[in-house]
LUMPA-770577 format. One line per field, with one value per residue (C-alpha): residue number from 1; y negated, x, z negated. Coordinates in steps of 0.2 Angstrom, whole numbers, plus 5000, padded with zeros to 4 digits. Each point is the difference from the previous one (the first is absolute). Layout:
residues N
badren <- NUM  ...
c2 <- Y  ...
c1 <- X  ...
c3 <- Z  ...
This chain:
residues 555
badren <- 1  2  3  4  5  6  7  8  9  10  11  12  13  14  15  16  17  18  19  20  21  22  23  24  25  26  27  28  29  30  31  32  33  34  35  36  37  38  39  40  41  42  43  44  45  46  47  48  49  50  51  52  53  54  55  56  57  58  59  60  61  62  63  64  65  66  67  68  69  70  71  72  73  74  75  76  77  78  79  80  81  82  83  84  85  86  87  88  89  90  91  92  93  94  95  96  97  98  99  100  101  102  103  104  105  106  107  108  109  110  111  112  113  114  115  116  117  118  119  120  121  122  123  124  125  126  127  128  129  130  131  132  133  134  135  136  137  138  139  140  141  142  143  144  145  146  147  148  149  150  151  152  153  154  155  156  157  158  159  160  161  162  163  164  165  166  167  168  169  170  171  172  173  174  175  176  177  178  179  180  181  182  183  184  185  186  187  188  189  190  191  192  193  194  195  196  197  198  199  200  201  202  203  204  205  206  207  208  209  210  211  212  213  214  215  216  217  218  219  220  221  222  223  224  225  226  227  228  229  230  231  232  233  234  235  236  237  238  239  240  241  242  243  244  245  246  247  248  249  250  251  252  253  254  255  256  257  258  259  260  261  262  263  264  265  266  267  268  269  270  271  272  273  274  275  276  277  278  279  280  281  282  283  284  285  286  287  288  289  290  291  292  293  294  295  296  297  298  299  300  301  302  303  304  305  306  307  308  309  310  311  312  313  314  315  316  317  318  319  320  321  322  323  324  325  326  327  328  329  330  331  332  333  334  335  336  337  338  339  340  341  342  343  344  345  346  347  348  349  350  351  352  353  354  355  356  357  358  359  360  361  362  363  364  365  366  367  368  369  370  371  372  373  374  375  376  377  378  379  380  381  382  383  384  385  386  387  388  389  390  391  392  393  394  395  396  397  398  399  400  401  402  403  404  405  406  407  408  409  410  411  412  413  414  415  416  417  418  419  420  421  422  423  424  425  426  427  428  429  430  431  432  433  434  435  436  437  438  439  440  441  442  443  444  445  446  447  448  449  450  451  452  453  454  455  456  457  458  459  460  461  462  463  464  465  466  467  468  469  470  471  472  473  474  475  476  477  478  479  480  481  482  483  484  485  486  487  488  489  490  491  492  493  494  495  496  497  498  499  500  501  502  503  504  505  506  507  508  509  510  511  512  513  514  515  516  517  518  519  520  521  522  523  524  525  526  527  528  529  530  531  532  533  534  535  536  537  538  539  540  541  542  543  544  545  546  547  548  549  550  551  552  553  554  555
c2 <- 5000  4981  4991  4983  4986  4990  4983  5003  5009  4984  4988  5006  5003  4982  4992  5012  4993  4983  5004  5008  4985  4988  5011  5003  4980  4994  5013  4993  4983  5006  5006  4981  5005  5017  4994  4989  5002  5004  4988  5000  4987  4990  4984  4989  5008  5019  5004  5013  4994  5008  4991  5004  4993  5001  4990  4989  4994  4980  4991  4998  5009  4998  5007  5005  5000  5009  4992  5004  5017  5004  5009  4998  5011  4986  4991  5011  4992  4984  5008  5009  4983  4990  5015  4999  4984  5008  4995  5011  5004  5005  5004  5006  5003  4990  5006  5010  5001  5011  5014  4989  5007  4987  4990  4982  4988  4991  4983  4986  5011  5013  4987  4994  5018  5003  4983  5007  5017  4989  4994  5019  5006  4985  5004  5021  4993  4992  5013  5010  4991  4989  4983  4985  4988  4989  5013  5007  4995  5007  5006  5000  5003  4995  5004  5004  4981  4993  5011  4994  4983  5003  5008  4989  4987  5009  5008  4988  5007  5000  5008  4989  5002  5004  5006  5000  5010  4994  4996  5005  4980  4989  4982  5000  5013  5018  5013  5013  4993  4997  5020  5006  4983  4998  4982  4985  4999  4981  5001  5010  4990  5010  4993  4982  5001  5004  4985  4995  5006  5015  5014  4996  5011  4998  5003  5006  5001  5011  5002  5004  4992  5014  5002  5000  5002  4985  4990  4987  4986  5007  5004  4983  4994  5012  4993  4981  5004  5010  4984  4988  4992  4989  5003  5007  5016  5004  5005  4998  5016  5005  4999  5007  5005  5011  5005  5013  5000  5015  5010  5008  5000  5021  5001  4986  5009  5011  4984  4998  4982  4998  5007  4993  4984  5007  5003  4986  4988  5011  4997  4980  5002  5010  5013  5014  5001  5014  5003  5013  4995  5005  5012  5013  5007  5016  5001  4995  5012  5016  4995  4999  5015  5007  4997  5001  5018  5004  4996  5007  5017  5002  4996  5013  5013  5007  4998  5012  5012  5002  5008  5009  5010  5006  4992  5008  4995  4992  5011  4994  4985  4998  4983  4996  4983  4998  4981  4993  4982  5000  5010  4987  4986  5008  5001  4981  4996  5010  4990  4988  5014  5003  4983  5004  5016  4993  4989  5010  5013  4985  4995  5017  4998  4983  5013  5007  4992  4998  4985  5002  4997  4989  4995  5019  5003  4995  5021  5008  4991  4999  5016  5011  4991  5002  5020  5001  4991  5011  5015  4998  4996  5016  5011  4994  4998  4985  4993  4991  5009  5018  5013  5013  4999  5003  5012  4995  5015  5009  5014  5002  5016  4998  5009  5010  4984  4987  5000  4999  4986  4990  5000  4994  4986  4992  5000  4988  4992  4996  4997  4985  4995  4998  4990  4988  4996  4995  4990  4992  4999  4998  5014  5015  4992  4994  5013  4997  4997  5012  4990  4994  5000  5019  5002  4988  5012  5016  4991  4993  5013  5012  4988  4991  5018  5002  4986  5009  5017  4994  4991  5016  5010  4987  5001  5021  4995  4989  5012  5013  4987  4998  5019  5000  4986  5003  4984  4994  4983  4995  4984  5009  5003  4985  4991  5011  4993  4983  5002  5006  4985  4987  4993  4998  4991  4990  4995  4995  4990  4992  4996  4989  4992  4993  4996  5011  5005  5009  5010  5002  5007  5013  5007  5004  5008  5010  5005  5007  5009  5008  5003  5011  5008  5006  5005  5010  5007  5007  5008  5009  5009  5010  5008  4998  5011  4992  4983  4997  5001  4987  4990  4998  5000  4984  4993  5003  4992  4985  4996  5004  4988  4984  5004  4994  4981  4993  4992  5010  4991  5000  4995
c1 <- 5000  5007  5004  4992  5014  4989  5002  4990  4987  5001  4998  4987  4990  5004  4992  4986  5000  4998  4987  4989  5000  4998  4985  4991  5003  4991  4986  4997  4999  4985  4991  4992  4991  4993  4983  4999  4983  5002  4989  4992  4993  4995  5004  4984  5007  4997  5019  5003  5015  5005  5003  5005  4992  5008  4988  5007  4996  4999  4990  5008  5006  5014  4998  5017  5001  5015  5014  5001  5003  4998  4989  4992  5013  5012  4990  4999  5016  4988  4984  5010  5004  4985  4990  5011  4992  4982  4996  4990  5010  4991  5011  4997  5008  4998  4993  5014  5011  5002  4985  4987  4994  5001  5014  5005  5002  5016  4988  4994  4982  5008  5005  4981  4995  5010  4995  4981  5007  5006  4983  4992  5014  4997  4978  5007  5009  4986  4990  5012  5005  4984  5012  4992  5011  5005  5008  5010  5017  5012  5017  5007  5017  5005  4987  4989  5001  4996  4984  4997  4999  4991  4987  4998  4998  4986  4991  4987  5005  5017  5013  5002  5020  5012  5017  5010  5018  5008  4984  5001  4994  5013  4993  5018  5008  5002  5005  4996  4985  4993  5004  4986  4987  5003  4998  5007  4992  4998  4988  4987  4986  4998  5020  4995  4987  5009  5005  4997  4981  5002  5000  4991  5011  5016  5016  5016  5011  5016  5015  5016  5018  5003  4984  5001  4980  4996  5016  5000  5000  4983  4994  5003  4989  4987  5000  4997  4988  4990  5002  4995  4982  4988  4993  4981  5000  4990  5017  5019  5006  5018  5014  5016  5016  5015  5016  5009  5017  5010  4983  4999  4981  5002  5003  4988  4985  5013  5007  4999  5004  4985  4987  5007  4998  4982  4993  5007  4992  4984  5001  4999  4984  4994  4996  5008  5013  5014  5012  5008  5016  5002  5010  5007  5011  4993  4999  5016  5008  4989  5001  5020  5001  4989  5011  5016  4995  4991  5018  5010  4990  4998  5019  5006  4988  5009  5016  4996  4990  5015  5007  4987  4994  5006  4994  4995  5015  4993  5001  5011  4992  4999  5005  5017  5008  5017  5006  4992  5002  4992  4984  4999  5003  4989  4987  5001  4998  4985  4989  4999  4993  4987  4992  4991  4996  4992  4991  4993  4997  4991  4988  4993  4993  4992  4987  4997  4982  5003  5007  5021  5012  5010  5013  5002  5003  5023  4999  4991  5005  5018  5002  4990  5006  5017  4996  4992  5018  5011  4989  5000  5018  5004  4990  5009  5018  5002  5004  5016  5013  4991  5001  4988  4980  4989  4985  4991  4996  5005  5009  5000  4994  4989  5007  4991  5001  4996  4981  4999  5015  4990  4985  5011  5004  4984  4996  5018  4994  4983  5007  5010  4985  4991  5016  5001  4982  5001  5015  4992  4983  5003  4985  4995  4980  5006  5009  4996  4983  4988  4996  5010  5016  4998  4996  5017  5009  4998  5002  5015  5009  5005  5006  5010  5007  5008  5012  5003  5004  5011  5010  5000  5007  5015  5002  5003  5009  5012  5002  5007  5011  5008  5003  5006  5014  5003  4997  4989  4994  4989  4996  4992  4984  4998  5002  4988  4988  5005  4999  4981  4996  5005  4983  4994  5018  4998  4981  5006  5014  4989  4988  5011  5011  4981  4997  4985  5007  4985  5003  5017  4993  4989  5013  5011  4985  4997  5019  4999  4986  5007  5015  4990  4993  5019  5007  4979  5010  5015  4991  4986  5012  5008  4982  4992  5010  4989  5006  4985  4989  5012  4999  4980  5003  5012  4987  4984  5010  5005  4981  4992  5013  4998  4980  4991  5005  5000  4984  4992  4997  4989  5003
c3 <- 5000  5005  4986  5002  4994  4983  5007  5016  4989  4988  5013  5006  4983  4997  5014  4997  4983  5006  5015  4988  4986  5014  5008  4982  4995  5017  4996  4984  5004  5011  4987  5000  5015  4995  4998  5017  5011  5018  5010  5016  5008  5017  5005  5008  5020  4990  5000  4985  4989  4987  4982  4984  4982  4983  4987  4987  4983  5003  5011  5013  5017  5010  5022  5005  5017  5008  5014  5018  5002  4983  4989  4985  4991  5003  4988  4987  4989  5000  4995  4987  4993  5003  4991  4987  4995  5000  5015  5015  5013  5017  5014  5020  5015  5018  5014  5009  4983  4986  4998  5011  5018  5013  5009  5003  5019  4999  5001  4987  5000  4990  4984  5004  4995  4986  4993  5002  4993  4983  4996  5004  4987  4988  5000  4997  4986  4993  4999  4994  4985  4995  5003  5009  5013  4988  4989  5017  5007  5013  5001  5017  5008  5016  5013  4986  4992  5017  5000  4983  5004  5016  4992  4987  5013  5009  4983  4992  4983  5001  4985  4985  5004  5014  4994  5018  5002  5018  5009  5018  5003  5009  5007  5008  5014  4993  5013  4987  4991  5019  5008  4988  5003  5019  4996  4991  4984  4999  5016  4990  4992  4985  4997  5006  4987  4985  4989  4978  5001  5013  4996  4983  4989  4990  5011  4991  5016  4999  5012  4997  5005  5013  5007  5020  5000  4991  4998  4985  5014  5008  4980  4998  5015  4996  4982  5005  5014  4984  4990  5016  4997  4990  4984  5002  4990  4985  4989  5010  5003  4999  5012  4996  5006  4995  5009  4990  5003  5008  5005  5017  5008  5000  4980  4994  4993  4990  4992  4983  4999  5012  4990  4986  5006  5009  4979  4995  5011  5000  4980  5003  5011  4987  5011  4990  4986  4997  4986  5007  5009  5019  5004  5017  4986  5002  5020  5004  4987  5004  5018  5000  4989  5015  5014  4992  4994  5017  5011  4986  5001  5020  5001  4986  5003  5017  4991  4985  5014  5011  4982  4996  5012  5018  5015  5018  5011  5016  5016  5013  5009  5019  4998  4993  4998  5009  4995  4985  5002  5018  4992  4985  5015  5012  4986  4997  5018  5003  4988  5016  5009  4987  5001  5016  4991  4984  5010  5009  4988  4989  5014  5003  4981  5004  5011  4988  4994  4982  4989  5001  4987  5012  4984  4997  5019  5001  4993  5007  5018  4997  4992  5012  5014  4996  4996  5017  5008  4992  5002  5019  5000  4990  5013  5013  4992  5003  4982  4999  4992  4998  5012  5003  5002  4982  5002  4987  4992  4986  5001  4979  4991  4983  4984  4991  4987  5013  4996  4982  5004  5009  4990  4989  5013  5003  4979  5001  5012  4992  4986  5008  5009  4981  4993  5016  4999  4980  5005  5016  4995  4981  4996  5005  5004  5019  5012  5019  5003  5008  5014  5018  4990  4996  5020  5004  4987  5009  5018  4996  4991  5015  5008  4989  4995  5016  4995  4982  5009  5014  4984  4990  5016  5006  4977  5004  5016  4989  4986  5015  5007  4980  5001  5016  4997  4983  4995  4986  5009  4984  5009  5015  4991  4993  5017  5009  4987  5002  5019  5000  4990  5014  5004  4982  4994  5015  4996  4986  5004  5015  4984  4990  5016  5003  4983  4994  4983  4999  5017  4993  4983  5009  5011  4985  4991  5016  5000  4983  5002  5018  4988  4987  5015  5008  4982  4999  5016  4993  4985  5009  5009  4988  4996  5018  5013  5015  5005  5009  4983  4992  5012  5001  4981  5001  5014  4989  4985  5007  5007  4981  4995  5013  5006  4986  5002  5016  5008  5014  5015  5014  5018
């Protein structure tokens, strides 16, 4: 019997250790939401939403309402917060977002709907708690506190307060703010009319420094043109602004300092009153324990296996490489073919006639397209580099072991599935909804396999050329990896040289969680035999992962 060395056994207990503590603290602060009330409703055109209610024991509500592409998960480190304080928290989900049916046009209509859908959710709400208008406000965060003001404009009772968190309203130029609009929003009479009376609610508007969606300068114009006006109300209604300091537009609603100052300015309306300090303590911490944990496992997990137990030597592959650097090169180059490829492979979806996650789209389109280039290449032999021609078909024989093995391989990989969605979704209430999303999950997935298989066979084409040599080229790996990432380091990159931090911040995201997804890879093999099934295992993860946010559009 191999005698496995302590440290790698200690290492891997560890980070074990720290996933589990960081799992089990992020599960218990859920336990503040165990006795929510799913909601369905309809808005006044008959579209179902789908809305969550947690009462309260003061009177008063607070309406959160979710960002672009967001759901209503996003908003549950507020609602934890803000029910904290006593009050009732209702909560829901756009059309085209979250667990809601339906799908967005990338025109100004769209925000009309959603602004409609806000005074549907805020009658639900009502009902559901006993409160009256006046006993109502909102909480909005980016496109969700331009809705809020929207409706509050259009609703004859309006909330009694409007907290806004970088509101998607710029009355100057806004290339971002304006992709989702289709129009400039100082145009719009609903904006033209907004000054000290309208809408007839409290505003507490919030931005911070680094916001790229509602920059302090446009905060400020939005501000005064809320303050413009002649007195004629029954009471003035409040008009304030604050622009926190080192706060990027992504991480706001997870700011302590903003909610801080959100109570504390609630408090001098006297709308409601906490003694409780704010606090993301508990997030942060669980949530680094989490991922810290989650990398630290998947990375020292292979390395204990390779000690522990005997692997099935590859057979001989039909396709060897012969210079390393021009594969590795030849690699990097073919991205420029897969462009056309993505493309078209992205446009054969938009026939589809269902609403498409178009922000989800870079994967599966870039990916697969890039699985479908090298897998042509490889049939002909044709890839730089290599010799040889790949059949594509296994030539493996099962052990007697190999079932029971990879049995053991799925309940890993569920397991993993379980701890990304605490992490990701902080609870275990939303996964991936039943709904277009579930549809776009099992579409996707073959396709974006592809790309995960040819990756796994050039990994087995390496490990033969180390054999070969007799050279350990630790590097090689890794560089493969890095290589196979070229679209999404460059969308990220292409982000920030244009200025969207937010862009930038959501390409990173997107590269860790694709990271998780490779190291998911490298595990699974050790237990699943077929790469094939590890591959559609990488693809399905990845879309459980990235599906349920993103707006679904339709064209």
């Amino acid at each position: 019997m191999m005698k496995i060395p302590a440290p790698k056994l200690a290492l891997l207990l560890i980070n074990f250790l720290i996933l589990a503590v960081g799992l089990i603290g992020l599960i218990h602060l859920n336990k503040a939401f165990t006795d929510q009330q799913t909601v369905k409703f309809q808005d006044s055109s008959g579209e179902a939403l789908h809305g969550t209610y947690m009462p309260g024991d003061l009177p008063i509500g607070v309406l959160l309402l979710e960002g672009f592409g967001s759901d209503q998960i996003a908003m549950r480190p507020a609602a934890r917060i803000f029910r904290e304080a006593g009050a009732h928290i209702f909560t829901f989900d756009f059309s085209g977002h979250g667990r809601s049916d339906g799908s967005l046009g990338f025109d100004n209509a769209s925000t009309d709907r959603l602004a409609y859908q806000v005074i549907s959710a805020k009658e639900t709400f009502k009902s559901s708690s006993g409160l009256s208008d006046d006993q109502i406000l909102y909480f909005g965060h980016s496109l969700g506190a331009r809705v809020a003001v929207q409706s509050a404009v259009l609703d004859p009772a309006p909330p009694t307060a409007l907290i806004l968190v970088g509101t998607q309203i710029n009355l100057g130029t806004n290339l971002q703010a304006e992709f989702f609009t289709g129009t400039s929003d100082a145009e719009l009479d609903w904006v033209q009319s907004l000054d000290k009376n309208t809408p007839a609610a409290d505003i507490l508007l919030f931005s911070g420094e680094w916001d790229d969606i509602l920059t302090p300068h446009a905060a400020q114009a939005l501000h005064d043109h809320l303050t413009k006006g002649s007195a004629g109300a029954e009471r003035p209604f409040a008009r304030k602004l604050t622009i926190l300091p080192r706060l990027f537009h992504n991480y706001e609603i997870y700011s302590t300092r903003l909610l801080q100052q959100a109570l504390s300015q609630l408090d001098e309306l006297g709308l409601m009153t906490t003694q409780r300090p704010v606090s993301f303590a508990g997030y942060y911490g669980f949530g680094a324990l989490t991922l810290l944990g989650l990398f630290g496992t998947l990375i020292s997990a292979p390395i204990y296996l390779i000690q522990s137990r005997p692997t099935i030597p590859a057979p001989p592959s039909s396709v060897k490489i012969r210079r390393l650097m021009t594969f590795i090169r030849g690699k990097l180059i073919l991205w420029l073919v897969t462009v056309p490829a993505a493309v078209l492979l992205s446009g054969i979806f938009f026939l589809i006639p269902l609403g498409l996650p178009v922000f989800n789209m870079i994967y599966v389109g870039f990916i697969g397209g890039y699985g479908i280039v090298m897998w042509v290449l490889y049939r002909i032999g044709k890839v730089p580099g290599t010799e040889g021609k790949m059949p594509f078909k296994s030539t493996k024989k099962a052990s007697p072991t190999s079932g029971i093995i990879t049995l053991l391989g799925f309940l890993v990989w569920g397991l993993i599935l379980l701890a990304c969605i605490i992490f990701t979704r902080s609870g275990l209430f939303y996964v991936i909804s039943p709904n277009q999303r579930l549809v776009w999950l099992v579409i996707f997935t073959p396709f974006t396999a592809l790309g995960f298989w040819i990756g796994e066979k050039e990994l087995l084409m390496l490990d033969a050329f180390r054999h070969k040599s007799g050279r350990r080229l630790t590097w090689a790996s890794f560089t493969l990896a890095i290589v196979g990432l070229t679209p999404f380091f460059l969308y990220t990159l292409v982000m920030g040289f244009l200025g969207s931090l937010s862009g930038m911040l959501s390409g990173l995201h997107g590269l860790l969680i694709l990271a998780i997804i490779l190291l998911v890879g490298r595990l699974m093999k050790f237990f699943i035999h077929q790469t094939w099934i590890v591959s559609l295992l990488q693809a399905a993860l990845l879309y459980a992962l990235i599906l349920p946010q993103g707006v679904l559009f339709a064209f």
